[in-house]
N, C-alpha and C positions, 0 to 999 in steps of 0.2 A: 911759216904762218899758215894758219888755217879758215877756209870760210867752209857755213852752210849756206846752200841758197835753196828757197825751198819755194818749190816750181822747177820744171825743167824745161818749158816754152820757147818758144822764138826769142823772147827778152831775156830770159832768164837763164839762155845755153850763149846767145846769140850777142848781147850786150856784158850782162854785168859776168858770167861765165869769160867771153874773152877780155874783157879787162882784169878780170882776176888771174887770169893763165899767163898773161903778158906783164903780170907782177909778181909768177914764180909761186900764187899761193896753192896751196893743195885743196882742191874741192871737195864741197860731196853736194848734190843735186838730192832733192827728195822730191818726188812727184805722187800723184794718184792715178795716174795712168801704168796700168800694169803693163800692155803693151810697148808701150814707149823706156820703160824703167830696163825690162828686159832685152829689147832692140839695141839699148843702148849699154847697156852690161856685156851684152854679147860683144858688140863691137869695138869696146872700149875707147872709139873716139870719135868727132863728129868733124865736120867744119864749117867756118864759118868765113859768108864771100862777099867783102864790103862793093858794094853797088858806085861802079864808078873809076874802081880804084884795086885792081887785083895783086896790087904787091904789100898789102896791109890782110889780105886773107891769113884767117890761121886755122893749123888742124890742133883739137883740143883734145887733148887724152890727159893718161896717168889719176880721171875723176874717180872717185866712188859713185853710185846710187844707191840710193834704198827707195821702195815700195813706203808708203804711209802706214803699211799697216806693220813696218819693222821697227815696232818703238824703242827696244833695247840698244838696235845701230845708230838710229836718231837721235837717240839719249845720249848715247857717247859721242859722236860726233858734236852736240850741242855742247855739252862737259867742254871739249877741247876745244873749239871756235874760238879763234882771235876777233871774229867777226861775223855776222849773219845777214841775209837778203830775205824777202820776202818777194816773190814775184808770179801772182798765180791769177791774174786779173781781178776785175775789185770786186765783183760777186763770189769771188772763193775766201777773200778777207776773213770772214769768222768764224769759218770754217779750221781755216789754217790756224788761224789765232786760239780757238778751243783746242787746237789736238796741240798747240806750243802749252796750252795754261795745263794741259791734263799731263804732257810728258814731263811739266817741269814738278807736278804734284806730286806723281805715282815715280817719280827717280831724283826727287832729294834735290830740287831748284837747281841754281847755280855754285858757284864758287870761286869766282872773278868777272869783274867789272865785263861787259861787251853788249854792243850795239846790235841790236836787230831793226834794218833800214825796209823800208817799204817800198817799193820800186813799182807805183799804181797810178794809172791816167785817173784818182777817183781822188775827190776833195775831201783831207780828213782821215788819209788810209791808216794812218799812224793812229791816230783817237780809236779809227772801228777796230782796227787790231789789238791793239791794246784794251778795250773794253771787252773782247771775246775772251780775251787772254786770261785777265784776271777775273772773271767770272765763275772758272773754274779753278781756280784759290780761295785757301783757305786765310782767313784772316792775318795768321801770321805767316804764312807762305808768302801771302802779296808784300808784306814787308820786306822779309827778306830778297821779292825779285825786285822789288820797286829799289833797291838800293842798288845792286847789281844791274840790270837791267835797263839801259838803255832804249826807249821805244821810239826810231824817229825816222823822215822820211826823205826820198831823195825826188826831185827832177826828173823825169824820164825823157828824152827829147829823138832819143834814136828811134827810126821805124822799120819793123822787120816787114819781109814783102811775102808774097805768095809765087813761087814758081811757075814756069809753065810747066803740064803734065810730062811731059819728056823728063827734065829736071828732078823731080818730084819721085818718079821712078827710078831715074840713074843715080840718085844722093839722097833717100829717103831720109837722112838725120841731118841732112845741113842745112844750113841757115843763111839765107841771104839779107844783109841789112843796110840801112843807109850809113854816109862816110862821116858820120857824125861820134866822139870821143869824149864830150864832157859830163857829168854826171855831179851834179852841184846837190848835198845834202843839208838837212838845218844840223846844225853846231851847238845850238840851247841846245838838242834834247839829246844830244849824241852822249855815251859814257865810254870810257877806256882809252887805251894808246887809239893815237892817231895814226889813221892807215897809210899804208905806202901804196896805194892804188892808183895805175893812171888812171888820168881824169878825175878821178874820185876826190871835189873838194867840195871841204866845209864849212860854211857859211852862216853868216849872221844874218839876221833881215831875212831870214824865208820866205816867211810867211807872203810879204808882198810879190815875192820871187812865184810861188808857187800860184797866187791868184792871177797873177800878170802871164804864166805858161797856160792854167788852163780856159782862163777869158778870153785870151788872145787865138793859141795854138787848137784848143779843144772847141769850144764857140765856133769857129770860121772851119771846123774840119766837120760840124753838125749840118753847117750851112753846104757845105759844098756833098757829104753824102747824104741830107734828105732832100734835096733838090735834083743831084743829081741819079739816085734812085727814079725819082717822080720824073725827069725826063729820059730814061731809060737808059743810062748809060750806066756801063758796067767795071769801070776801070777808074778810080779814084782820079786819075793824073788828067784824062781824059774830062773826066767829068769840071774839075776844077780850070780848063784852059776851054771849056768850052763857051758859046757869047752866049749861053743862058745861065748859065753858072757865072761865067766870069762879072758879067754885071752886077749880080746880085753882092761876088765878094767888093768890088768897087764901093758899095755901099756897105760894108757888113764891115770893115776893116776901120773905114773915119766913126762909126757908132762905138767899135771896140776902145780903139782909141781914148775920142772924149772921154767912154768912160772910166778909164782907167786912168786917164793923166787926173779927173777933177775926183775922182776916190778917194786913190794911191797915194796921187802927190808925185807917180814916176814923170820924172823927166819928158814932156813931147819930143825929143831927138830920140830918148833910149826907146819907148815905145815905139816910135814912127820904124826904128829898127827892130825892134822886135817883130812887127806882125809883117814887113815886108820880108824876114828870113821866113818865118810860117807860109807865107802865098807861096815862096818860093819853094821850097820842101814839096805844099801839096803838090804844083802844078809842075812837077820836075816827072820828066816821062822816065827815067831811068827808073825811080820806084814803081815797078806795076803792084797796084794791091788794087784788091777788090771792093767796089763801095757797099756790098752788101755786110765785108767785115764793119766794116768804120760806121754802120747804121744799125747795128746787131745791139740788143738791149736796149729800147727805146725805153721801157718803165725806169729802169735807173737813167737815164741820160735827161729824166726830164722831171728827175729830183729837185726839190726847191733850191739844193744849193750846187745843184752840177751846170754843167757846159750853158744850160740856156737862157732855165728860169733865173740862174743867179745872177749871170750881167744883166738881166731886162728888168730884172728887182731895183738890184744896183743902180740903173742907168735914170730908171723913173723915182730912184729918193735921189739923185743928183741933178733932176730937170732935165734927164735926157731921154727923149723918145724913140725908143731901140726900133725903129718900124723894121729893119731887114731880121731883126731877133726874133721878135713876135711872128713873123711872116715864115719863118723858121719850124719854131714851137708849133704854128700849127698845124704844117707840113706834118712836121716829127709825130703830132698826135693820131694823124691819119696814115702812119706809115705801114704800107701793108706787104708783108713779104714771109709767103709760108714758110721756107725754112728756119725764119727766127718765131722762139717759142716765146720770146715777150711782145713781138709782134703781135701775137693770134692773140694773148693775153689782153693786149691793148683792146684788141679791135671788140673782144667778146665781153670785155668791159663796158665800152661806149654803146653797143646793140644793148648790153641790159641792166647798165645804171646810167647813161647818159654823161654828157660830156663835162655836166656842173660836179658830178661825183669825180673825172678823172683829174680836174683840175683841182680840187680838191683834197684828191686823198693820193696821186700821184704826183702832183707837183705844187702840193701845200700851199694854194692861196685860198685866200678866203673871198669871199662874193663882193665885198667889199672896195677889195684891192681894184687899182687903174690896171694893174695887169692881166685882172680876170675879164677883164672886163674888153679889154684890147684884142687878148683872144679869141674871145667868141666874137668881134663883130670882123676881126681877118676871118675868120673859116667861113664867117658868113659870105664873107666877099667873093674867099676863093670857092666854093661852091657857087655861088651864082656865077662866077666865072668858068664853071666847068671842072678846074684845075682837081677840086676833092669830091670823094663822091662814099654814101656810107656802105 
């Protein structure tokens, strides 16, 4: 059996990479990192060292890669795919997706049924890819893929860490990640044999699957790194176990809740469970990551239907008043940190169209809304408090 996975990241070597290796299939990795492409050609294998748990580590070889810009070995490689991943974070989505619609144009589509899965912390990664994709088809090309062509998405629940610099040097290609194995896809949108992949299963009912991971799990990971940014702490695990963080998840956690039991319709025992496995993930010191990764992208993170805006949407058409969300949001709007370039984006937005334009045109509400309206009178608050400042 054959997959491509296109990305070759910490998720994408490090998760769906060793679940495919521990299922015997043959890889091929495609990246746009030329450096990385070749590091990893040269070497022919990496590994990968579960956090916790060192007898479940694996070294991964016998892959292919190819460079993006090798579209005759990506062509064939795609030809033969039993299966395909997509894992390049959610700002490279359409990106990847045009040079899938352009490969399948310029080398004659497909020729059997197969799934290309999205493996994205982004609401909808399946739609954006899919819409890149055929964009670049031709009318009757898009038929032909749309009958072949499987576009659907998975779960992602695993978190890959950041080394210390010693590490980082001694094992430049491997991957350290938490001890986590399941990988839950939608099943509607899925096409072909069903895979023989651990963990790899497919599921009915997504959809509610997928807004209950990123309400829950993404939500309360926004709250724990722009707070804990704004109180200076540097260490994700740290941040979320610390008493000014930690309180704010106290309340951030019964908000998620409600609003997903009176949404969803899920079960109050399955959620109560769900977001206590989340606290316990972030606030577990084995994982060291960095909170300036998990705050990186603020302009997408505070898209009308990502991590923030959407449960505080949600929470106030269900009569629930998200105050640690909003209190969140506007933390998030103020987040100031030069090595992120949607950061300086952010901030050089608000200096010269002001903060009605970024709610606005960054996280889609209208003047109207209880939610526009929430926000601005928290920053007012938190600036009379000190806490923001422009």
């Amino acid at each position: 059996m054959k997959a491509v996975v296109f990305g070759a990241g910490k998720i994408a070597r490090g998760f769906i990479g060793q679940l495919l290796d521990l299922s015997s299939y043959e890889i091929t990795f495609i990246d746009a990192n030329k450096e990385l492409v070749n590091a990893l050609r040269e070497a022919g294998k990496y590994s990968v060292h579960i956090l916790g748990d060192s007898s479940k580590d694996s070294v991964i070889e016998g892959f292919d890669i190819f460079h993006v810009s090798e579209s005759g070995e990506i062509a064939r490689a795609m030809k033969q795919a039993d299966i395909m991943f997509v894992s390049v974070g959610g700002n490279g989505l359409k990106h990847v997706g045009q040079m899938i619609g352009e490969l399948l144009s310029t080398h004659a589509g497909l020729d059997h049924q197969v799934s290309l899965i999205t493996c994205e912390n982004v609401k909808d990664a399946a739609a954006i890819l899919a819409a890149s994709l055929y964009e670049k088809l031709s009318e009757s090309e898009a038929e032909n893929v749309k009958q072949l062509l499987g576009i659907t998405e998975a779960v992602v629940l695993r978190t890959a860490t950041i080394p210390s610099e010693e590490l980082q040097v001694a094992e430049p290609l491997s991957i350290w990640v938490q001890n986590y194995w399941n990988i839950p896809v939608d099943k509607a949108r899925y096409k072909g044999k069903e895979p023989a992949i651990k963990g790899l299963e497919l599921i009915d009912g997504f959809g509610n699957l997928l807004t209950q991971k990123m309400y829950t799990n993404n939500t309360s990971n926004a709250v724990i790194a722009y707070n804990g940014h704004l109180f200076g702490y540097e260490i994700l695990s740290e941040a979320a176990r610390s008493p000014e963080v930690s309180q704010l998840l106290d309340a951030v956690y019964p908000e998620i809740n409600a609003i997903l039991i009176k949404s969803l319709g899920i079960s109050p025992e399955s959620q109560h469970l769900f977001s206590e496995n989340a606290r316990k993930k972030y606030e577990d010191p084995i994982i060291v990551d960095r909170v300036v990764r998990h705050a990186k992208d603020p302009i997408r993170k505070l898209g009308p239907n990502d991590r923030l805006i959407g449960p505080a949407r949600l929470g106030l058409a269900n009569g629930i008043t998200p105050h640690t969300i909003v209190d969140t949001i506007a933390k998030a709007l103020y987040y100031d940190e030069e090595s992120d370039e949607e950061s300086k984006q952010l901030k050089a937005m608000r200096h010269e169209k002001g903060m009605d334009y970024v709610l606005e045109t960054v996280c889609g509400l209208e003047p109207e809304e209880p939610l526009f309206r929430l926000i601005k009178e928290q920053i007012a608050l938190l600036k009379q408090q000190g806490v923001l400042h422009d």
